[in-house]
C-alpha positions as CSV (number, residue, x, y, z in Angstrom):
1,X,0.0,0.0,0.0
2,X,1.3,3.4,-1.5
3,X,0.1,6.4,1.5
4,X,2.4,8.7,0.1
5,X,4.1,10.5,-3.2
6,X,6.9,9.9,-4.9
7,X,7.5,13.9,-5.5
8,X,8.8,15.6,-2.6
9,X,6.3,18.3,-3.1
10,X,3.2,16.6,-3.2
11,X,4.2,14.4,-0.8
12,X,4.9,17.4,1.7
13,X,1.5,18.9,1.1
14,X,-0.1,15.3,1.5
15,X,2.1,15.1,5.5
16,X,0.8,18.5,5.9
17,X,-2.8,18.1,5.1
18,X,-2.7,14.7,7.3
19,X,-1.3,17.1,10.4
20,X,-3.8,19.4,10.0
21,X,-6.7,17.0,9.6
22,X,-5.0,15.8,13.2
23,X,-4.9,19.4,14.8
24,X,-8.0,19.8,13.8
25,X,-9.6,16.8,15.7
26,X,-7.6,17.3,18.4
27,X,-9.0,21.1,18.7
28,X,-12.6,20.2,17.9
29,X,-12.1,17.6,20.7
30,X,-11.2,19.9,23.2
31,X,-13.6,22.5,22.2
32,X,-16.2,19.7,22.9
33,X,-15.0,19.2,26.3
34,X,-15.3,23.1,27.1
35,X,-19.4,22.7,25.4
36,X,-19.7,19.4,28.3
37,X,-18.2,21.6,30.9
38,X,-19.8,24.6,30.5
39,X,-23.0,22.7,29.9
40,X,-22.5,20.9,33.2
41,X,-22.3,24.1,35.7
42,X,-26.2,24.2,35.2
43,X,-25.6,21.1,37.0
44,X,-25.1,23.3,40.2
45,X,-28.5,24.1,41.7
46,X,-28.8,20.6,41.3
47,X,-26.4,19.2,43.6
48,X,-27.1,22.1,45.7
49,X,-30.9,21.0,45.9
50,X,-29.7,17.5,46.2
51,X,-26.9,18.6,49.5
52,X,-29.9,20.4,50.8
53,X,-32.3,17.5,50.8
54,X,-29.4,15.2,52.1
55,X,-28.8,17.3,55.2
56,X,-32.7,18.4,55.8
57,X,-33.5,14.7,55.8
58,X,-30.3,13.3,58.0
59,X,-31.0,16.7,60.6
60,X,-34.9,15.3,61.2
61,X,-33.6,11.7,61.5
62,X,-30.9,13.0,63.9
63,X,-34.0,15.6,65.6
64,X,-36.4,12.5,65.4
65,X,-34.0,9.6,67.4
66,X,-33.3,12.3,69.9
67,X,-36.6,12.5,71.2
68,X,-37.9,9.2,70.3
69,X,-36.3,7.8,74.2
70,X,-38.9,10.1,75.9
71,X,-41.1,8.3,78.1
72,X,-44.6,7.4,76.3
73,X,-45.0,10.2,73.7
74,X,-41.4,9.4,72.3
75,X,-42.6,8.0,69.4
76,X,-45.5,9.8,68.4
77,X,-43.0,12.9,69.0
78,X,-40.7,11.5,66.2
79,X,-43.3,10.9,63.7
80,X,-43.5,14.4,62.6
81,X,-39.8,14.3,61.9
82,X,-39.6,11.4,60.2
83,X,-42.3,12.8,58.0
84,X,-40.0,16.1,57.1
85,X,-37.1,13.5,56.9
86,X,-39.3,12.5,53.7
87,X,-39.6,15.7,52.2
88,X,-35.3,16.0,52.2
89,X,-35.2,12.7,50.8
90,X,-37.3,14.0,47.8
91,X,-35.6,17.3,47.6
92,X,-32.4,14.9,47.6
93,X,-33.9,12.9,44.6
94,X,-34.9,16.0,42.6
95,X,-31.9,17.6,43.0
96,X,-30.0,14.1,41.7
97,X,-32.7,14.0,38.7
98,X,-31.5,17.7,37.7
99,X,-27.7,16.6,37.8
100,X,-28.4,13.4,36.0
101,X,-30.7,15.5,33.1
102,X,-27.8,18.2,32.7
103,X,-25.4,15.4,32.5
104,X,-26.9,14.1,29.8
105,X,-27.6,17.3,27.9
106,X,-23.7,18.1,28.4
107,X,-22.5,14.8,26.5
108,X,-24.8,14.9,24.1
109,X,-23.9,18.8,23.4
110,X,-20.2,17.7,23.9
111,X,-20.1,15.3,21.4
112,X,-22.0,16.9,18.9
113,X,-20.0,20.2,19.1
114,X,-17.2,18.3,18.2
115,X,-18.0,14.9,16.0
116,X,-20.1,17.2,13.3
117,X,-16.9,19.5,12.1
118,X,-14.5,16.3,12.7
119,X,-16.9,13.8,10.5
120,X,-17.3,16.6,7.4
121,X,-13.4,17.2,6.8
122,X,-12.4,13.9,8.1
123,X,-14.9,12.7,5.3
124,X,-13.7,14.8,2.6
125,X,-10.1,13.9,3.5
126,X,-10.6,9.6,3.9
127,X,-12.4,10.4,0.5
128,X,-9.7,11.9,-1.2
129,X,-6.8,9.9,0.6
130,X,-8.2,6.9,0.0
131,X,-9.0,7.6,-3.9
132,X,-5.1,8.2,-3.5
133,X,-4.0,5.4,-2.4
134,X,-5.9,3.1,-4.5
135,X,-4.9,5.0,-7.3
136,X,-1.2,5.4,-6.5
137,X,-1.2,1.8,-5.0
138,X,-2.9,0.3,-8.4
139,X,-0.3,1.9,-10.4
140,X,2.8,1.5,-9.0
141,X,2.1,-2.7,-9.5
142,X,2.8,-1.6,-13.3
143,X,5.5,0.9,-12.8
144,X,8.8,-1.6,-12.4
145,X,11.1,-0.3,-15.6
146,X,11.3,2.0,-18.5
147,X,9.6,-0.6,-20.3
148,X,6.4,-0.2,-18.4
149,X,6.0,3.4,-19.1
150,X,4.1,2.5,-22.6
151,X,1.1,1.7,-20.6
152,X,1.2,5.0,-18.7
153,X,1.9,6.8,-22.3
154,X,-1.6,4.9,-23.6
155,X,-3.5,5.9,-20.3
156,X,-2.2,9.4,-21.4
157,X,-3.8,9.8,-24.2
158,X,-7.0,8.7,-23.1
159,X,-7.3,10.6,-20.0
160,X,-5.4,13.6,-20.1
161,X,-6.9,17.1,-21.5
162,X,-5.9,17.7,-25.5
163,X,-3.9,20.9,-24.2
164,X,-1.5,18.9,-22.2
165,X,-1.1,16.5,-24.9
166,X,-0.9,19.3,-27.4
167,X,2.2,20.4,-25.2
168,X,4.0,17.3,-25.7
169,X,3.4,16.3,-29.3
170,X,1.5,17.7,-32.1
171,X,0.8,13.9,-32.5
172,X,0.9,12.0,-29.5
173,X,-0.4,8.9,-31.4
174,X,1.1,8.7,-34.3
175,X,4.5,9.3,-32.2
176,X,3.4,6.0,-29.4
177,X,2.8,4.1,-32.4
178,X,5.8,4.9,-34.1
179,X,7.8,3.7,-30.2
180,X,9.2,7.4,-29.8
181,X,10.6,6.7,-26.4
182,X,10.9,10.3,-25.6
183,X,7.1,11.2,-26.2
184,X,6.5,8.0,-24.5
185,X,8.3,9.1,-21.7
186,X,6.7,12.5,-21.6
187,X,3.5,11.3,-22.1
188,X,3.6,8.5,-19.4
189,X,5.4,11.4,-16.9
190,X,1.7,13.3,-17.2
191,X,0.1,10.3,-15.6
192,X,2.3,9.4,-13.1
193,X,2.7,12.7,-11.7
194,X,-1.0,12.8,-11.1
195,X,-0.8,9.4,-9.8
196,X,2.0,11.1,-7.7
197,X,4.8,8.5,-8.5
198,X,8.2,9.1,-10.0
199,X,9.3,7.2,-13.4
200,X,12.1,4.4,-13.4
201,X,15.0,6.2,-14.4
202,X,15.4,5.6,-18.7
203,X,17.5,2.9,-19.9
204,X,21.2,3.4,-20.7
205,X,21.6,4.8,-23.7
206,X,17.6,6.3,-24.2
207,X,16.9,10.0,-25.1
208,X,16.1,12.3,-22.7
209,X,13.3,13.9,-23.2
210,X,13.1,17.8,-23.8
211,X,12.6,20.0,-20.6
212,X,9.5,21.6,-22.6
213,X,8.3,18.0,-22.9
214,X,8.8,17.3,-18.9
């Protein structure tokens, strides 16, 4: 598997683009986590509700066993505070049902604030990388000596736009045909480089071709 360019520039540009694609989930991530924290100081009236009820409910059991050991009326006496003790222990559980709901809300806002930017360029950029390095992978298979550059030179010519073509040759086919090795070569160099692979180096002895043609 071919993840990177021949060409040192497009290569570059490819290690750049995979950093930024990692700075940017790295920054979206943490700008998620400030959404779930911000998010979760609504939280606060809840646990205060939820302290409140705690201590309400353990100072009427406390008020309740102290004067539950009077003699006869002791336990009529603590009744009344085991009631209240009852009313904490719901101010305890709707205090823990606020915290729990804001909670919730805070992930949910935390990871959506930071999966929706991350999943549209890390699309676009598994998209592209990948058509990369199928492409790039596919070709370099076929890609072993100068020999194999005929195949790239017939690709050419069926893919490339007539202007680049035009810029090699004023007749690409006639000159494949005829085995011109250095509109071969030129023509074969078009495809490659947009596959973003370098050409074997040209037999011993082979034109080079023009630098107009390059």
């Amino acid at each position: 598997m071919k993840l990177y360019a021949d060409l040192p520039g497009r290569r570059t540009l490819q290690i750049l683009a995979d950093l930024g694609v990692l700075v940017w989930v790295c920054g979206w991530a943490w700008v998620g986590r400030l959404v779930h924290d911000a998010t979760m100081t609504l939280a606060t009236p809840g646990r205060q509700l939820e302290s409140a009820g705690s201590g309400f409910r353990e100072q009427m059991a406390s008020a309740g066993e102290s004067v539950r050991d009077l003699p006869l009326v002791g336990d009529k006496v603590a009744e009344p505070f085991r009631r209240a003790g009852t009313a904490g222990t719901n101010l305890e559980r709707a205090g823990t049902d606020l915290v729990s709901a804001v909670s919730h809300l805070a992930n949910v806002l935390g990871w959506v604030t930071a999966l929706v930017p991350i999943l549209l360029v890390g699309l676009v950029w598994g998209l592209l990388r990948g058509r990369f390095v199928r492409r790039a992978t596919a070709a370099q298979r076929f890609i072993d000596t100068a020999a194999d550059l005929d195949l790239f030179a017939l690709r050419a010519m069926a893919r490339q736009p007539m202007r680049r073509l035009a810029a090699v040759s004023e007749d690409p086919t006639g000159a494949w045909r005829r085995g011109d090795a250095v509109v071969i070569r030129s023509l074969a160099l078009l495809e490659l480089r947009d596959s973003g692979l370098r050409p074997p180096a040209p037999a011993a002895g082979s034109a080079t071709p023009a630098a107009g043609s390059m």
